[in-house]
N, C-alpha and C positions, 0 to 999 in steps of 0.2 A: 370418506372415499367417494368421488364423483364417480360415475358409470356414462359412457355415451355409446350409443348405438349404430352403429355405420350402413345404412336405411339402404344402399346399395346393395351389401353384402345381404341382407336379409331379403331383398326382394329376388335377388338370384336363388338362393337357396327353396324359397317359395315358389318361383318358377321351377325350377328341377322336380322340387316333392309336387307337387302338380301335374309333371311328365310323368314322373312315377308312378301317380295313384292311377293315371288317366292307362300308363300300360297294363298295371294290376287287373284294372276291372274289361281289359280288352281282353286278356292273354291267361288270366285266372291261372295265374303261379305262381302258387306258394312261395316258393323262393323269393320272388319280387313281394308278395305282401310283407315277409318277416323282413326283406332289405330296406321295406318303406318306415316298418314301426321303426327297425334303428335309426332311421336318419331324421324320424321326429324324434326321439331319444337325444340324441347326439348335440341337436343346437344347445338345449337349455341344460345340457350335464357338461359339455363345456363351460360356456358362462358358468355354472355355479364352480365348478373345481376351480375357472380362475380367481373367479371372486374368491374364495375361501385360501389361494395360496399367496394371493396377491395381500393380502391383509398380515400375512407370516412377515414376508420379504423385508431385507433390511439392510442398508446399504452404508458401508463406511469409511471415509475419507483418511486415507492415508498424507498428512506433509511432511512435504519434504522438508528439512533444515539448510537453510538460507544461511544470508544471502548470497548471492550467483555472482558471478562476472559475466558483463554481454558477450554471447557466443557457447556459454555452458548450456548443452543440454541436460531439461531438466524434465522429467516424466510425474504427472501426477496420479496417485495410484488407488485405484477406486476396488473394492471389495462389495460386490453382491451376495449374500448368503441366503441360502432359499432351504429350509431345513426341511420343506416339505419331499415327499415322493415323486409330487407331480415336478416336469421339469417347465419352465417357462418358456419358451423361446424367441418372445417378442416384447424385450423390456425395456424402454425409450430413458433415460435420464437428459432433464432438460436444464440447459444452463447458459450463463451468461459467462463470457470471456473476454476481457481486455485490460491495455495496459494505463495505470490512473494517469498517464501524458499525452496520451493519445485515445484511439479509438476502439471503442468494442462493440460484441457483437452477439447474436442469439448463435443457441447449436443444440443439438442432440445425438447423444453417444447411444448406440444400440447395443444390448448387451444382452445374451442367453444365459438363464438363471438354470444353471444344471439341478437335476433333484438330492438335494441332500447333501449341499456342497457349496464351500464359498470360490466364488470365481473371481478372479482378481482381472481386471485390464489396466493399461497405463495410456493412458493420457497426454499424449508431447504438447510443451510448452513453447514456444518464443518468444524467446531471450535473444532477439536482433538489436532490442534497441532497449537501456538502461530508462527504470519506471518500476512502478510498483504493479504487479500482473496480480491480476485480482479474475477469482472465481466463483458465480456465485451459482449452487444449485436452487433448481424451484420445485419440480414435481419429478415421479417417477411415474411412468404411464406403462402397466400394463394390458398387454392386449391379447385375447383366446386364442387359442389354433382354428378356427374356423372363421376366424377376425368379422365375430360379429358383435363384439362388445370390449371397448380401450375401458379400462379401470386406471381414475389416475388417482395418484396418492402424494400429501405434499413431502418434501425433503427439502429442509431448509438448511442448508452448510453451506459456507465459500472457505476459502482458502485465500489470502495473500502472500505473495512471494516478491520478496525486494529481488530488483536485478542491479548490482553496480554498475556504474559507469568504468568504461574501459582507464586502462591508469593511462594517463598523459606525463611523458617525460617532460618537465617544467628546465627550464635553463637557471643558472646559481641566480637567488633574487637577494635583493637587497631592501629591506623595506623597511619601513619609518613607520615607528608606532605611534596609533594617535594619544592627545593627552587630556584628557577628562576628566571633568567631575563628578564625582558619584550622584547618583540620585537624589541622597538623603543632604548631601552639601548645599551649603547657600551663600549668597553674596551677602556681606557687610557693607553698612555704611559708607566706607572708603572705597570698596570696589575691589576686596582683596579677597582670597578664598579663608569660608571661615568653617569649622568641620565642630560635632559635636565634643567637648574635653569631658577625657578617660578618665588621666588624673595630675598631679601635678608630683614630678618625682627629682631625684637628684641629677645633676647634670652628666651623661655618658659621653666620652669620646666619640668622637661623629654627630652629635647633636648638632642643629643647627641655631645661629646664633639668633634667629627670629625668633623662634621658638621659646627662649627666655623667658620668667617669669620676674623681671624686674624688681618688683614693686614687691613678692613674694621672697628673693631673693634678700633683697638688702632686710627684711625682717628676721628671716631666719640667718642668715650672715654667710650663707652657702648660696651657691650657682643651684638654681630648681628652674627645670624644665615644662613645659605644658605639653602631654601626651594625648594626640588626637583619636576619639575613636575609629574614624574614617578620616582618607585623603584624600588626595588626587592619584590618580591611577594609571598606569603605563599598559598601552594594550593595542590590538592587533581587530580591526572591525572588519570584515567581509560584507558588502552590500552588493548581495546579487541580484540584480533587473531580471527576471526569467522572461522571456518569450519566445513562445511558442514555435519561432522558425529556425532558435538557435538552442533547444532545451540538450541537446547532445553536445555542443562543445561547452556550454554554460555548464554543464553538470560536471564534464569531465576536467574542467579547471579548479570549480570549486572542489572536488575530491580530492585531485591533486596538489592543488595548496592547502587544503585540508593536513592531507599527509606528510608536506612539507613541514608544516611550523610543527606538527604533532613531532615530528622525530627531530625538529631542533628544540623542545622542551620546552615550545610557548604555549601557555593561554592565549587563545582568541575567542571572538564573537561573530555571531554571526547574525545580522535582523533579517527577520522574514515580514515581508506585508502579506496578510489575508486578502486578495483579490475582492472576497465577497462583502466582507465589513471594514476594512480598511486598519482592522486593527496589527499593529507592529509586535513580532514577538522574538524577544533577545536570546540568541539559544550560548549558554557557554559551554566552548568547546575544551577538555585535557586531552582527551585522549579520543582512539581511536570507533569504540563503542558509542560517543558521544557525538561524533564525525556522523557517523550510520543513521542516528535517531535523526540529525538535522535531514540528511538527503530524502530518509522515508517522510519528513515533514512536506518538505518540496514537492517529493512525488505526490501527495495526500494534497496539499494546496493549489497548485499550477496548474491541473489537469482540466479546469474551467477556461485557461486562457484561449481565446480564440488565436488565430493567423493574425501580427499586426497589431493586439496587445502587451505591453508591457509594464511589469509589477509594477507600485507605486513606493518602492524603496526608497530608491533614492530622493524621492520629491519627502517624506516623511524626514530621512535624514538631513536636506537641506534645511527646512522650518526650525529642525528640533536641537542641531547644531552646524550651525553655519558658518562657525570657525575653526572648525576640528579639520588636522589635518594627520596625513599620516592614513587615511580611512584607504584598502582595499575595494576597487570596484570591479565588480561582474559586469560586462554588459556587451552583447550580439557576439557574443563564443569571445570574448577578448578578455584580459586580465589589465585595470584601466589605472594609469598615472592616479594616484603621484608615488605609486612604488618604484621603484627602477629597476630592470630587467636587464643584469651584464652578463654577456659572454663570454664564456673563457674558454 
């Protein structure tokens, strides 16, 4: 526990017991000597009672259960308990507050520590604009009734709290999945897609006739198949470019085609680039909980982009497939070809 002395307050108090002693030895009245011994009493039995109750004090972070939609108000709710007699009534909580897409900021919440009682306040949040609102506590600074000595003491808690992007009505889309090969795939010889073999089994209805194991076939005198561990893959790629001047309609598109293909029963993907390392990270999406982790990722990633930055997505996606088509693009609040957008 640090202690500082406010050099001010004490040379006042020095000045006054000064006036005092100086009427005592004019005026030789009792009354004024015993008024002068309490008011030497008083500074240094302040400080100690604060000091001895500020050591007690213990303060605890109530969250809230998220995540919000932009425009919910949300209150974060703080509990001081002071289990001593003495009451406090000068207790500073110092914290930092903003939202991970934007800007934050220092502050200090002032709070009277009742004796012998937890005292709850709430805290309002803004929730004007969809981000990750982040809180972080640092110290709790108590100070005497005579404010001649701040006791600060550390308190390390933050709190994060997801805000959704508002829902955007999307128009009926129409969209072309792209077609790719898996990671673990490779090119043969010829130039044809060739996948690790599972096993080699009997021929099923719907088999395809490439598939065939000819040479297997005419040995054993029956139609046998070649069963690939991995293929090629039918799928749905979101690459969102995020910048900074459009993180509000960019968000509120990807949420909402997020929601879209979730409630027409697709898998999709989503690549995130790391601004800081460049590295690419493929989030798969089914469902709706798996929607929410991507956006808190965004909001956790993006909040470095300056005005005029934008992600390096899609330049990773061009390098890495260059003929994939069918891909979903994000980019300056727009939802970008080669999906088709009809009206009806």
């Amino acid at each position: 526990m640090q202690r500082k002395y406010h050099i001010l307050h004490i040379v006042g108090y020095i000045v006054i017991l000064a006036l005092f002693m100086l009427g005592t030895l004019f005026y030789r009245q009792s009354l004024l000597v015993v008024l002068l011994l309490l008011m030497f009493m008083i500074i240094p039995l302040s400080v100690f009672m604060t000091a001895r109750t500020a050591e007690r004090l213990t303060v605890r972070l109530v969250r809230p259960e998220g995540p919000f939609p932009v425009g919910k108000q949300i209150e974060l709710k703080l509990i001081l308990s002071n289990p001593s007699i003495f009451p406090m009534l000068n207790c500073r909580l110092n914290f930092s507050l903003g939202n991970s897409l934007y800007e934050s900021f220092t502050n200090e919440l002032t709070i009277a520590a009742e004796a012998k009682k937890d005292t709850g306040i709430m805290l309002p949040l803004d929730t004007s604009q969809a981000g990750l609102i982040r809180i972080r506590f640092s110290t709790l600074s108590v100070t005497d009734f005579l404010h001649v000595c701040t006791f600060t003491l550390p308190f390390k808690d933050y709190a994060e709290i997801p805000v959704l992007p508002e829902e955007r009505e999307l128009p009926l889309l129409r969209l072309s999945k792209a077609v790719v090969e898996t990671e673990d795939s490779v090119q043969s010889g010829e130039g044809e897609l060739t996948t690790d073999l599972k096993q080699i089994r009997e021929y099923r209805v719907g088999d395809r006739l490439r598939d065939i194991h000819w040479k297997q076939s005419a040995k054993a005198e029956e139609i046998l198949v070649k069963e690939y561990e991995r293929s090629k893959e039918l799928y749905y790629l979101i690459l969102p470019e995020m910048e900074r001047d459009f993180f509000k309609d960019d968000l509120e598109n990807i949420y909402a085609l997020g929601k879209y293909l979730i409630r027409q029963k697709e898998t999709f993907r989503v690549a995130l680039t790391d601004p800081d390392n460049g590295s690419v990270e493929i989030c798969v999406v089914t469902a709706e909980e798996e929607l929410l982790t991507v956006l808190y990722k965004i909001y956790s990633m993006y909040g470095s982009l300056k005005s005029g930055e934008v992600s390096k997505t899609y330049d990773w996606f061009e390098k890495q497939y260059p003929d994939m088509y069918g891909v979903i693009r994000i980019r300056k609040g727009v939802i970008v070809t080669p999906i088709t957008i009809e009206q009806y």
